[in-house]
C-alpha positions, 0 to 999 in steps of 0.5 A, spaced: 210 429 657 209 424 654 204 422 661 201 429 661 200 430 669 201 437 670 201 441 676 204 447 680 211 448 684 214 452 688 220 457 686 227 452 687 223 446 686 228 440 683 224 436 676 226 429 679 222 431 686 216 434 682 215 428 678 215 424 683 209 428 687 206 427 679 206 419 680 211 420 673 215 414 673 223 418 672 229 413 673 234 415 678 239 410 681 244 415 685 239 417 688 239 425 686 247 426 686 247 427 679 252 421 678 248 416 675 245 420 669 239 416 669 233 422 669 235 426 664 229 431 661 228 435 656 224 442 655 219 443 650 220 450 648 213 454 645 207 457 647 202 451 650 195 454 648 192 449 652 196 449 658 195 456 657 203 457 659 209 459 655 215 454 656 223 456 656 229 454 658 230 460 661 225 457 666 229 452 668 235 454 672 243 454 669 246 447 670 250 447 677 257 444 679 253 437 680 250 437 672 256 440 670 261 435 672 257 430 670 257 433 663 263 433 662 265 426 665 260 422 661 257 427 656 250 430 656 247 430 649 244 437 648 238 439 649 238 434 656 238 436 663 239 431 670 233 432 673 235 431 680 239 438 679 235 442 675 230 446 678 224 450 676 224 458 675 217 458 671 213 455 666 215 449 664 213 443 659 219 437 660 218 432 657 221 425 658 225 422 653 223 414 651 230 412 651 229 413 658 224 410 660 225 404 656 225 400 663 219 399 663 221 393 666 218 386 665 215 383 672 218 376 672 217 372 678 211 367 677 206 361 680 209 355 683 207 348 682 207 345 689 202 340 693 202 344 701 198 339 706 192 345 708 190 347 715 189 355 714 188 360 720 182 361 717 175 356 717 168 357 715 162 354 719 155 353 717 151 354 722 144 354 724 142 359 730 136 358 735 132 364 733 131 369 740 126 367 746 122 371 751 124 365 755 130 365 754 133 372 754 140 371 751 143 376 745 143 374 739 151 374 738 151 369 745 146 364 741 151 365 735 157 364 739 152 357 743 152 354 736 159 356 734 161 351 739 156 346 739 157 344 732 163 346 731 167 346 737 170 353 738 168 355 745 171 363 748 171 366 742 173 373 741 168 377 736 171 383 731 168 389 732 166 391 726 162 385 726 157 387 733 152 391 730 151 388 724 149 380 727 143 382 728 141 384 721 146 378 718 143 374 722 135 375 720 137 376 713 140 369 713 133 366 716 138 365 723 142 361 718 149 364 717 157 363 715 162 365 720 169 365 718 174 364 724 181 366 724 185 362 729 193 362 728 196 361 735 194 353 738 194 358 744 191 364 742 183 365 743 179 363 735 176 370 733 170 371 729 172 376 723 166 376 718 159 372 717 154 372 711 147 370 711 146 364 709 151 358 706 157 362 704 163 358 701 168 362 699 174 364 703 180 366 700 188 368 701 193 373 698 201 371 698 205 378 697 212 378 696 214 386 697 221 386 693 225 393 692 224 392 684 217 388 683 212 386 688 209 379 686 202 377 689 198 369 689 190 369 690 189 362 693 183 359 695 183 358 702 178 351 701 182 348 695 189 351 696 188 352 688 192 359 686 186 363 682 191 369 679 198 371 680 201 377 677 206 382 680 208 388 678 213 394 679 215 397 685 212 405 685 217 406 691 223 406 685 221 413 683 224 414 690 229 410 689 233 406 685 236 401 690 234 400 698 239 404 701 237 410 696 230 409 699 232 410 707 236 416 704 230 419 702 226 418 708 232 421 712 232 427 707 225 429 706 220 430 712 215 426 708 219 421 706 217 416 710 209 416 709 211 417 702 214 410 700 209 407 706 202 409 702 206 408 695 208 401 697 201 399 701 197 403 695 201 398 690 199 392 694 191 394 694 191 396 687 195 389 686 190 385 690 184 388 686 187 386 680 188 379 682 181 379 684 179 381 678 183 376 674 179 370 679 173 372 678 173 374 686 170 380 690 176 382 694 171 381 700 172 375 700 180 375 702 180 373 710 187 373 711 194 375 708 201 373 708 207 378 707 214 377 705 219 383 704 226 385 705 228 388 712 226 396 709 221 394 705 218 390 712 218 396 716 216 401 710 210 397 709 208 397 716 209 404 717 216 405 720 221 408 720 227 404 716 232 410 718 236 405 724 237 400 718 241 405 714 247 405 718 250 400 723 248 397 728 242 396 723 237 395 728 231 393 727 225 395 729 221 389 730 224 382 728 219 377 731 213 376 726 208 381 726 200 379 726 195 385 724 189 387 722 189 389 714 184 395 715 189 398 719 193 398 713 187 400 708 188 394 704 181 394 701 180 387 703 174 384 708 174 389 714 176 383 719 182 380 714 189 378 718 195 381 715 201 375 717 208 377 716 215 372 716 220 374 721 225 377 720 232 375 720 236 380 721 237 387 719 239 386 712 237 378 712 229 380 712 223 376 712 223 374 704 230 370 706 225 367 711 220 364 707 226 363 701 229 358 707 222 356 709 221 354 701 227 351 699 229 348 706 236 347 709 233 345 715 230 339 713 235 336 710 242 333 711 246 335 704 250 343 705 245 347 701 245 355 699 240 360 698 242 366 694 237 371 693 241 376 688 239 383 688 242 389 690 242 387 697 245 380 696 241 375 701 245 368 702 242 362 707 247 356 708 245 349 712 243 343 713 238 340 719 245 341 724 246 347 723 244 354 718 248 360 718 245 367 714 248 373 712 247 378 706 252 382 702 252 388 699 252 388 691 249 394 688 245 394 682 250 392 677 246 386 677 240 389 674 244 394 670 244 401 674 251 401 674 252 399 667 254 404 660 248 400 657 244 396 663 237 397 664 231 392 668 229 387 664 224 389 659 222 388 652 229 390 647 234 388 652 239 384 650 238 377 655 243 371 653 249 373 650 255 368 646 261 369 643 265 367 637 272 365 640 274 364 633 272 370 631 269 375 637 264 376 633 258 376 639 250 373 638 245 374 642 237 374 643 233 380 646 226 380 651 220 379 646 223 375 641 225 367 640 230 369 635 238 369 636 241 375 632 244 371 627 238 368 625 233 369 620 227 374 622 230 377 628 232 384 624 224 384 623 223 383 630 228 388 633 226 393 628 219 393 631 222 392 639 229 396 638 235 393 641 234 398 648 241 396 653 243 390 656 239 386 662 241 383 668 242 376 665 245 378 659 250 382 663 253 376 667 253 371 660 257 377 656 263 378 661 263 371 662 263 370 654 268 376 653 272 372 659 272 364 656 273 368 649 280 371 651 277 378 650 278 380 658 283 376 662 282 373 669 283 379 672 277 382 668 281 386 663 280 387 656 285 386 653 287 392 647 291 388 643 285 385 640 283 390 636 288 388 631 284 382 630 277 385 630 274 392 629 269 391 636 275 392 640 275 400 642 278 405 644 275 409 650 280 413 653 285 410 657 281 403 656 279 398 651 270 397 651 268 390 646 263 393 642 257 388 643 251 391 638 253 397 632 246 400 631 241 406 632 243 405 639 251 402 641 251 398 645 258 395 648 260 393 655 267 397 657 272 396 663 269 400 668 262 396 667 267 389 667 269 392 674 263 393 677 261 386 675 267 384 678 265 388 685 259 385 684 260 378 684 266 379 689 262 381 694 256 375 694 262 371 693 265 374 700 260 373 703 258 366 701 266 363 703 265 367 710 258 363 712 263 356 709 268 359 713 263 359 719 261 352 718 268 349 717 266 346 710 269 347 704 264 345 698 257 346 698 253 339 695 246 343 692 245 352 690 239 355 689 238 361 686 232 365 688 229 371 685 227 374 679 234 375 677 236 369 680 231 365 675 233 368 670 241 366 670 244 361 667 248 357 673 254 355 668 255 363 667 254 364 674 260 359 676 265 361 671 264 369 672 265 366 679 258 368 682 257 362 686 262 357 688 264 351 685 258 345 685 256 340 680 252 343 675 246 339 675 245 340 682 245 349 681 237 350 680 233 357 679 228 356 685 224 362 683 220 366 687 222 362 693 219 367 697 213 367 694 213 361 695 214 361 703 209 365 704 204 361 700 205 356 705 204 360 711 198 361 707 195 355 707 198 352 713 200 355 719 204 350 722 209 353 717 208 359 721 211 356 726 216 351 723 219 359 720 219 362 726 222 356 730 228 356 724 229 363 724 230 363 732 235 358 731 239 362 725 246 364 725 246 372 723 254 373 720 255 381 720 259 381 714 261 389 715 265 385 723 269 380 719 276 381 718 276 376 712 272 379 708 276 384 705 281 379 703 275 374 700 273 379 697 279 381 693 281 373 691 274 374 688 275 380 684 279 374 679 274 370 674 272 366 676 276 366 683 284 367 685 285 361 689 279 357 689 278 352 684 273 350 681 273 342 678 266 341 677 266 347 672 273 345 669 269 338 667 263 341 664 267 348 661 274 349 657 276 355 662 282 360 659 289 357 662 291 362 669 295 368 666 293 374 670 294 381 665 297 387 667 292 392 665 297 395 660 290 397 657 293 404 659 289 402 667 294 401 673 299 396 674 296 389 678 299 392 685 296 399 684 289 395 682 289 390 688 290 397 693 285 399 689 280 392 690 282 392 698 279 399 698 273 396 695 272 391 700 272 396 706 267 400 702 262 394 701 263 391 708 262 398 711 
């Protein structure tokens, strides 16, 4: 509940699994280790006339070692069960509560507004075909394929086969006047015919789908004009899977099914996304001849039906990472029956074919200024270059990012908190939430948040808040919230042995703790890691442009992301959100198949670095933990912001002394290279 699927399970059945078999949408970031809390239930107790069953907690098995300890570590309200541990032993009613379903997330990646020089693989020709003759005892087909070349010049074509048997009916319906659409990619490859109507036909068109592990994204364009007719995007099914990637390859590794699970939920999701962009324009979904896709490496390899097993664990192998051309009638699409399916190179075995077409948007290689391209996600991509020389790797952030490791975090949807600032004077905070124009202090925002709820804290406003809490003196540049504050105001918090700064006291509090500045701190500092290391590599000490791509990417404030110490220092003016720069790179492969060859000759020439093989990552990485870095500087920054004087705190907030923790972030660095 409240979904009301239903259905029967076997004895010893884990909720969580029996969710997912019933499509119910039950958040699990840990990846059912009963650590993350996120997939708590609760039984309805009672007789269910309807249902005709009786429903108990007798039904459902005793908490186990697991649950247990996650009760008494974060408190489990009464009533609540971890769904992941928790089997079925009978009857049940389980209903999902709303404050766990509030990440019913809000899809952020959009259009672009960008002139592409068309020259599609896909052309439609209108020809006129000789009808047949006694005297001349050439097939229909053969007279077609005549015309084709005479008129329009494509000689040694190839037919679809699903064509064949229908020439013949198409041709008469048409009075031996018909379209052919033809599908040539490779200047060397041999033109395929892959659909034909009766009569003049004009209209083709093409999809540009962009499979990320939270949202996919999708362009239906027109083949003819380059005019995006719809785009829309919409959640990735697979997270019921699991929350982040590698959680997904542990699935797959777990279930026997797994593997064939995720590959139809993503390619179901696909379908079900293109029939509504199609929808939306107005096409019938016939129309589209041919598709361009763009994922991260596990999202590549799942949507094409293999086993992304080898990508979980070193040396990260990828099954293939060439560009791959196929039909999409193999993949059950639900398109034209001859569509082609086109998907970018992969660059290496976590720098995926989205990183491709974010570089093939965004283009280091075609300029002389040191650009980077940071993809923040919970698999970090960064592309580093210019004309002479571009570098790639990706670094392991986590989910902190988007809020699953966060006391209050969650996915960006309609009540969570999205832009933060704070009173240094004061430490009173201010802030506005998704669904409303409003800052918190102003009038008409307690109406607004009355009917949207303050849910939780999303990605942005996680970077803007510990940033706050640091230009405020709340946290000190080792990230520790200083305890003597609470003498000054009440949002300061005791929590155990830490404080916690107490950002929204409502229905629903909501703070931010020590251990979620910590997790940001491991964040940041392992992308920031991972950047320094491609510099290194590149012998520069500056960067003259960043790009932040992504949904989340679009959404951070450049100046908050450089004093927390995400990115490295660089003038302001030149730090832009470039938004769904893979979507993007994919609709120009779309649209002109000479990017397909630009892309494919770049990746080729792309140094992959394996941040897990670099000895100095550790100590970056460490360097990193402090905001907004140890040893780099940041001038650009300082001229645009009043940045705290360096005075590192000892964590005399009753965590460890600064010796004890920088063990600790060593460890930490071991953890995120391995």
């Amino acid at each position: 509940m409240p979904s009301g699927k239903r259905g029967r399970f076997p004895v010893g059945t884990p909720v969580l699994d029996a969710a997912r078999s019933l499509g119910v949408y039950v958040e699990s970031v840990c990846g059912g280790r009963a650590t993350c809390g996120r997939c708590q239930i609760e039984v309805q107790e009672g007789s269910f006339a309807k249902h005709k069953i009786v429903s108990s907690n007798a039904h459902i098995s005793p908490k186990g070692a697991k649950e247990a300890r996650y009760e008494r570590i974060r408190g489990l309200a009464e009533g609540r069960r971890l769904s992941c541990s928790a089997t079925i032993q009978g009857d049940l009613v389980v209903d999902v509560p709303q404050d766990t379903v509030i990440n019913a997330q809000v899809v952020r990646k959009s259009a672009i507004d960008r002139i592409i020089e068309r020259n599609p693989a896909v052309q439609l020709c209108y020809v006129e075909v000789d009808e047949p003759d006694m005297h001349k005892p050439l097939g229909d087909l053969d007279r077609l394929k005549v015309m084709l070349d005479k008129d329009w010049g494509w000689d040694n074509l190839l037919v679809s086969q699903y064509l064949i048997p229908q020439v013949q009916g198409i041709l008469r319906k048409g009075n031996w006047a018909v379209t052919a659409a033809i599908h040539r990619d490779l200047e060397a490859s041999r033109p395929n015919i892959i659909a034909l109507w009766p009569g003049l036909h004009n209209e083709a068109y093409g999809i540009a789908c962009d499979i990320g592990s939270t949202t996919i994204a999708m362009h239906l364009v027109s083949l003819l004009s380059g005019r995006i007719v719809a785009s829309s995007g919409m959640q990735n099914p697979q997270i019921r899977f699991g929350e982040d990637l590698m959680s997904r390859v542990s699935y797959v590794m777990m279930n026997p099914e797994g593997r064939a699970q995720l590959t139809k939920s993503v390619r179901d999701a696909v379908t079900e996304l293109t029939r509504k962009v199609c929808a939306e324009g107005g096409v019938d979904p016939n129309n589209v001849l041919d598709a361009v896709i763009v994922g991260n490496p596990i999202m590549h390899h799942l949507f094409l039906g293999i086993d992304p097993t080898e990508l979980g664990q070193a040396p990260f192998a990828l099954a293939v990472s060439g560009s791959v051309h196929t039909w999409a009638s193999d993949l059950g699409l639900g398109i034209n029956t001859g569509a082609r399916i086109y998907m970018l190179p992969c660059i290496a075995g976590h720098v995926g074919a989205d990183a491709a077409g974010a570089t093939l948007s965004e283009g280091p290689h075609r300029q002389d200024r040191m650009m980077l391209l940071v993809d923040v996600g919970t698999n970090a991509e960064i592309v580093l270059g210019n004309r002479d020389r571009v570098v790639a790797a990706s670094s392991p952030t986590g989910p902190a990012f988007e809020g699953a490791e966060i006391s209050s975090g969650q996915r960006a949807a309609p009540g969570a908190i999205e832009r933060v600032r704070i009173d240094p004077a004061t430490l009173e905070p201010r802030f506005k939430i998704i669904g409303s124009d409003l800052w918190s202090d102003e009038p008409g925002f307690d109406a607004e948040a009355e009917k949207l709820g303050i849910t939780g804290i999303c990605g942005s406003a996680i970077i803007e808040v510990v940033a706050e809490m640091f230009l405020a003196g709340i946290i000190s540049e080792d990230g520790v919230v200083d305890g003597t504050l609470a003498a000054r105001t009440d949002r300061i918090r005791q929590t155990g042995r830490t404080y916690s700064y107490l950002l929204h006291a409502g229905k629903q509090e909501i703070s931010v703790t020590q251990n979620d500045v910590r997790a940001i701190q491991l964040a940041k500092s392992a992308l920031y890691a991972g950047i320094k290391l491609l510099m290194e590599k590149l012998g520069v000490d500056h960067v003259d442009t960043i790009c932040l791509a992504g949904a989340f990417g679009s959404f951070i404030d450049p100046k908050y992301a450089m004093i927390l110490g995400l990115i490295p220092d660089c003038d302001l003016s030149e730090v832009k959100a470039v938004g769904n720069a893979a979507g993007t790179g994919a609709l120009m492969a779309l649209l002109n198949r000479d990017y397909r060859r630009e892309i494919e000759t770049t990746v080729r020439r792309i140094v992959k670095i394996e941040t897990a093989l670099e000895p100095r990552f550790q100590q970056h990485f460490v360097n990193a933990m402090a905001l907004p870095n140890k040893v780099d500087s940041f001038p650009h920054l300082a001229a645009a912001v009043t940045l705290p004087e360096h005075s590192p705190r000892s964590e005399d907030a009753g965590d460890e002394a600064t010796p004890r923790r920088r063990s600790r972030e060593e460890r930490a660095a071991r953890r995120n290279r391995s």
